[in-house]
C-alpha positions as CSV (number, residue, x, y, z in Angstrom):
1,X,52.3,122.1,15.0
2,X,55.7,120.9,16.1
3,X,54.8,121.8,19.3
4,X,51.3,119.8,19.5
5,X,53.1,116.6,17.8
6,X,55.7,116.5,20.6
7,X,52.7,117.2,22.8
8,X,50.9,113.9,22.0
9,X,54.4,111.9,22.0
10,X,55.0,112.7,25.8
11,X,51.5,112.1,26.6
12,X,51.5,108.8,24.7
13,X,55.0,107.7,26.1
14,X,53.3,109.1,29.8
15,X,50.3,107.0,29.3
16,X,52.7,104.0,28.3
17,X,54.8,104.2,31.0
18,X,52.4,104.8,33.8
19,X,50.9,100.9,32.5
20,X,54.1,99.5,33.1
21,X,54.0,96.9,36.7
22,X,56.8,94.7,38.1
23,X,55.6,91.8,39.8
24,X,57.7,89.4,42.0
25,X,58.6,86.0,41.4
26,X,56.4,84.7,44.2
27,X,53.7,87.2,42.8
28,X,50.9,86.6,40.3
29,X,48.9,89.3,39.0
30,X,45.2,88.5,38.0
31,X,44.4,90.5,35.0
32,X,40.9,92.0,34.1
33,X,40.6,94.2,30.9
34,X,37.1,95.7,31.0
35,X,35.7,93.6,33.7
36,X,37.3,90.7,31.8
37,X,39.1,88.0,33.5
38,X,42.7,87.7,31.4
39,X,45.2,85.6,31.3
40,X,47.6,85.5,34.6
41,X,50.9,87.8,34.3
42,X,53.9,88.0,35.8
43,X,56.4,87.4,37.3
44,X,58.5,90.6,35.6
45,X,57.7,93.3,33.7
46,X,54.0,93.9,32.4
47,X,52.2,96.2,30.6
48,X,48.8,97.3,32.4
49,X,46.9,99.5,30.2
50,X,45.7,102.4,32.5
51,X,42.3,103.1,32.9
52,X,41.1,100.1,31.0
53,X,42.3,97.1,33.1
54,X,43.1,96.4,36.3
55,X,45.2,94.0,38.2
56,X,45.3,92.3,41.4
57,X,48.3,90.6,43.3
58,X,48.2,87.3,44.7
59,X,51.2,85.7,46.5
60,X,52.2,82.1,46.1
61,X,54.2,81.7,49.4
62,X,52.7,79.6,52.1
63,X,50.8,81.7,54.3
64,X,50.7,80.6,58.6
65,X,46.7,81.6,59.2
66,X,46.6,81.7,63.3
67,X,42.9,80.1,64.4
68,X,41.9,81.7,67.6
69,X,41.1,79.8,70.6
70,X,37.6,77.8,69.9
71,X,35.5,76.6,72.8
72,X,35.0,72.8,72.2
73,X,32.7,70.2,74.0
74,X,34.1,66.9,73.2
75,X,32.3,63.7,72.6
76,X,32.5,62.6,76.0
77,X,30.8,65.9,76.9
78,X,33.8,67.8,78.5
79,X,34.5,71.7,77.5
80,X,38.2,72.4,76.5
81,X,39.7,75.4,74.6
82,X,41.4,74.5,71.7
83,X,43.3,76.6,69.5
84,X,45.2,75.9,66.2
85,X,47.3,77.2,63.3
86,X,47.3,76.4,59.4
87,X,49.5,77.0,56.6
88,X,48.3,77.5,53.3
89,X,49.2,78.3,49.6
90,X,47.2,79.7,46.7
91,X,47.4,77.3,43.9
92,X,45.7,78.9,41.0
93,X,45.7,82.6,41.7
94,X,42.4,83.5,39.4
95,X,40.4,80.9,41.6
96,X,41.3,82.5,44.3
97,X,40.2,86.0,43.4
98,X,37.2,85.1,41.1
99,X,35.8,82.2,43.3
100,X,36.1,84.2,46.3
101,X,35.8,87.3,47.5
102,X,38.5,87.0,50.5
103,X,40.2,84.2,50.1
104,X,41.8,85.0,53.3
105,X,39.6,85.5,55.7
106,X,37.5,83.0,54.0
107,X,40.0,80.0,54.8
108,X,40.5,81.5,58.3
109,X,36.7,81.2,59.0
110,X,36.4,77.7,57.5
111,X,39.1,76.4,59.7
112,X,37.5,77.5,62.6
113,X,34.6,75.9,61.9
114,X,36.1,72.8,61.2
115,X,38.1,72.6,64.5
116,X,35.0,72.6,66.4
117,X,33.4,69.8,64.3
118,X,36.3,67.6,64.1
119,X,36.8,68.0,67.6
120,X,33.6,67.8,68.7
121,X,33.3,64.3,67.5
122,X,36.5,63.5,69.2
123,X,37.2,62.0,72.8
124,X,39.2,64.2,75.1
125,X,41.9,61.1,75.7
126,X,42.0,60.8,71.9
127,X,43.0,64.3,71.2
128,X,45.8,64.4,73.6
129,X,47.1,60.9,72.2
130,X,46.4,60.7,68.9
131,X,47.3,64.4,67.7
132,X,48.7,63.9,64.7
133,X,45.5,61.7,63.4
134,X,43.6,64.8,64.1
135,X,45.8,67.1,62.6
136,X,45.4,65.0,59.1
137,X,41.4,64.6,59.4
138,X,41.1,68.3,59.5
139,X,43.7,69.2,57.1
140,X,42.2,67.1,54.5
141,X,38.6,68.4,55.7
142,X,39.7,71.7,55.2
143,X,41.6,70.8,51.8
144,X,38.9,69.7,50.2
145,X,36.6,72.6,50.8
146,X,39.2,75.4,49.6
147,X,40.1,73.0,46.2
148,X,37.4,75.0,44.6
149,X,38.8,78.3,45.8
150,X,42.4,77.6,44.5
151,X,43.7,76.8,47.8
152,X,46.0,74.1,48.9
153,X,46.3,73.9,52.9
154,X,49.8,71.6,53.3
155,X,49.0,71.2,56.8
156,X,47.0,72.2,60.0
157,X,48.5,71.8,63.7
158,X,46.7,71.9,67.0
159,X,49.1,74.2,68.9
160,X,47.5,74.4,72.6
161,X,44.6,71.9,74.3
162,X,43.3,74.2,77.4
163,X,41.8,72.1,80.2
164,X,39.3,72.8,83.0
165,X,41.1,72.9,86.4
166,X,39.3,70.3,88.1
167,X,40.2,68.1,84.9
168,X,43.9,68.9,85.0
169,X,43.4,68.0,88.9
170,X,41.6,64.6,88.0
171,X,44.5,63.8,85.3
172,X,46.9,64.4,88.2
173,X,45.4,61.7,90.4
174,X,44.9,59.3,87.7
175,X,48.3,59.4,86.4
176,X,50.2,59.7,90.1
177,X,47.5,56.5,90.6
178,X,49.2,54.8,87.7
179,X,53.1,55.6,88.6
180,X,51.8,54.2,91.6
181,X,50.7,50.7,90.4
182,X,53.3,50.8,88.3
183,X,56.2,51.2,91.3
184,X,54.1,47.8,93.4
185,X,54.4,45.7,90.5
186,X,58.0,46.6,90.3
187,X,58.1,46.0,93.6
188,X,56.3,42.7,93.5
189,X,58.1,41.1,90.4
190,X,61.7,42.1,92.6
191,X,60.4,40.1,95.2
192,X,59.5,37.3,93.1
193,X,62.8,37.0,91.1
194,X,64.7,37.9,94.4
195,X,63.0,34.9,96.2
196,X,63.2,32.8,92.8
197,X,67.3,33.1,93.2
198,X,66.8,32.6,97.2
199,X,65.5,29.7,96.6
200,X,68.0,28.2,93.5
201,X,70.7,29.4,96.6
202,X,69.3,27.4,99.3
203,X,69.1,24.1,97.3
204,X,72.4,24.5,96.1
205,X,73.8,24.9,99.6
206,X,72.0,22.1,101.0
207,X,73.8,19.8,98.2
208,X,77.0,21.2,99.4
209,X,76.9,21.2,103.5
210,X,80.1,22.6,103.2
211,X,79.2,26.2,101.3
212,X,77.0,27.4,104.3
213,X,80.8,27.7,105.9
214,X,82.7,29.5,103.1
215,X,79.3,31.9,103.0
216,X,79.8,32.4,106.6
217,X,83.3,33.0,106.8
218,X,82.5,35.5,103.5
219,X,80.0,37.4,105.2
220,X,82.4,37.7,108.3
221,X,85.0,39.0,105.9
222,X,82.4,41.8,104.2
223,X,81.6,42.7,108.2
224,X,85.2,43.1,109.1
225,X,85.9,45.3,105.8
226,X,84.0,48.1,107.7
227,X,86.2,49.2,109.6
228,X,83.7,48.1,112.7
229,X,84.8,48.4,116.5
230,X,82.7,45.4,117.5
231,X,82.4,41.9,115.4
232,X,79.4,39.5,115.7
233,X,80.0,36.2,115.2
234,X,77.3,33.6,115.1
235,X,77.8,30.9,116.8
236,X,75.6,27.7,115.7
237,X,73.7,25.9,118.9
238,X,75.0,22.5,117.6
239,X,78.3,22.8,118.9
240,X,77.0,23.8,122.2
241,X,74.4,20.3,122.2
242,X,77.1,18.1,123.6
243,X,77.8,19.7,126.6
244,X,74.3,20.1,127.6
245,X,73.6,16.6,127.2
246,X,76.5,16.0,129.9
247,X,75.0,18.5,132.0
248,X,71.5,17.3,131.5
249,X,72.6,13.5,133.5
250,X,73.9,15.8,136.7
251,X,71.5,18.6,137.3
252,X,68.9,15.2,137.4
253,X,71.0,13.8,139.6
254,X,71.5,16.4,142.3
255,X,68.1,17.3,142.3
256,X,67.2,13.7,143.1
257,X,69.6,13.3,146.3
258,X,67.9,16.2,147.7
259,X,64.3,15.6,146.9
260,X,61.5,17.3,149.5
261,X,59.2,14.7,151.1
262,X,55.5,14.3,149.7
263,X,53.1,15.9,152.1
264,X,49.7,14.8,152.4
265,X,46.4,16.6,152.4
266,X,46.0,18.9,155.3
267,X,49.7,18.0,156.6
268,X,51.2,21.8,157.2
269,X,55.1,22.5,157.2
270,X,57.0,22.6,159.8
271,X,57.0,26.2,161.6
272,X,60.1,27.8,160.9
273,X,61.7,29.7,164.1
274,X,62.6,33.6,162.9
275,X,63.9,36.5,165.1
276,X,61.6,39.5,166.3
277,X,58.0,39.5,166.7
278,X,55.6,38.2,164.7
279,X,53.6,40.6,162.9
280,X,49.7,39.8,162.3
């Protein structure tokens, strides 16, 4: 009799122990007792009753769910690859295992889905500026779908945009098109402002007669700094105008005392006698 008592005692302390589950602190266990949904245990020690209930885990950490690559015509009818990553936490663990039957894989194929028909109402130009106003439209989307499933997505980034070659070879052009008209007008307003102060210079000089001097003898000092062999000096023609008007008055002169006699029509020169033969 002993015997059979201590008998049922182990099997009853067996059966007790073998209900006994330790769940994390970031785990939640959702508890059904004869196909009955229970109150959530954990985290810590609880009792499972073997056989009778059953229990499954759910985590509360933030899960990283990778989208794969989606092929995406835009709005403005150009095909790009687009792929994307969202992070995820289950809010209310019993939604997510009685509302759902993978909550997982379930979340992974709604944000596919959703990449595509954001994007596809999207211009190309507007995805590659306005990323982050994308990012929010479909992590709200997607939000709002899983809120029944006791799922809270905290946020959903587009990682890589995949372009067609000859559209990465057209975005080339444009932009080198731009840096282009970007580098004249540079160009052009250094012109302008440089011929803006060339202009304030050359009034100011021609106030002051005398600073075209001290600029001269400055940019003779800046020439002889340099270490040259050979120095240029300008000379104005001005200083030179007096002596060609004295030499204008004599070069007149002796041109007049020696003055060739007017011929008339059909009057020939003089033959002039030369030495040798003539040659015909």
């Amino acid at each position: 009799m002993s015997d059979i008592l201590v008998g049922a005692i182990g099997l009853i302390a067996l059966y007790l122990f073998s209900g006994l589950r330790v769940l994390r602190e970031y785990e939640r266990g959702v508890y059904f007792l004869l196909g009955r949904l229970r109150p959530t245990k954990g985290p810590g020690l609880i009792f499972l009753p073997p056989v009778l209930a059953r229990m499954q885990k759910v985590s509360l950490r933030v899960m990283a769910i990778d989208v794969p690559p989606q092929d995406v015509i835009t709005r403005d009818n150009i095909s790009i690859k687009v792929n994307a990553v969202l992070y995820m936490r289950v809010k209310t663990p019993d939604k997510a295992v009685v509302g759902v039957e993978n909550y997982l894989y379930a979340t992974s194929q709604l944000a596919q889905t959703t990449l595509r028909s954001v994007l596809g109402e999207t211009e190309m130009d507007e995805l590659l500026a306005n990323r982050d106003k994308i990012n929010a439209i479909l992590r709200q989307t997607i939000d709002t779908r899983t809120e029944d499933w006791g799922i809270e997505v905290s946020a959903v980034e587009v990682k890589d945009v995949d372009l067609p070659p000859e559209m990465k070879r057209a975005m080339a052009r444009q932009a080198e098109a731009e840096r282009e008209r970007r580098a004249k007008v540079i160009n052009a307003e250094g012109e302008l402002q440089a011929a803006e102060k060339l202009a304030q210079a050359a009034h100011i000089i021609g106030k002051e007669p005398a600073a075209i001097q001290l600029r001269y003898l400055q940019t003779v000092n800046e020439i002889a700094s340099e270490n040259n062999s050979t120095t240029i000096f300008p000379i104005p023609i001005d200083l030179f105008r007096g002596f060609m008007e004295r030499l204008a008055p004599e070069q007149a002169g002796d041109s007049g005392g020696r003055a060739l006699p007017e011929r008339t029509a059909g009057e020939r020169l003089p033959a002039v006698p030369s030495k040798g033969k003539a040659k015909v």
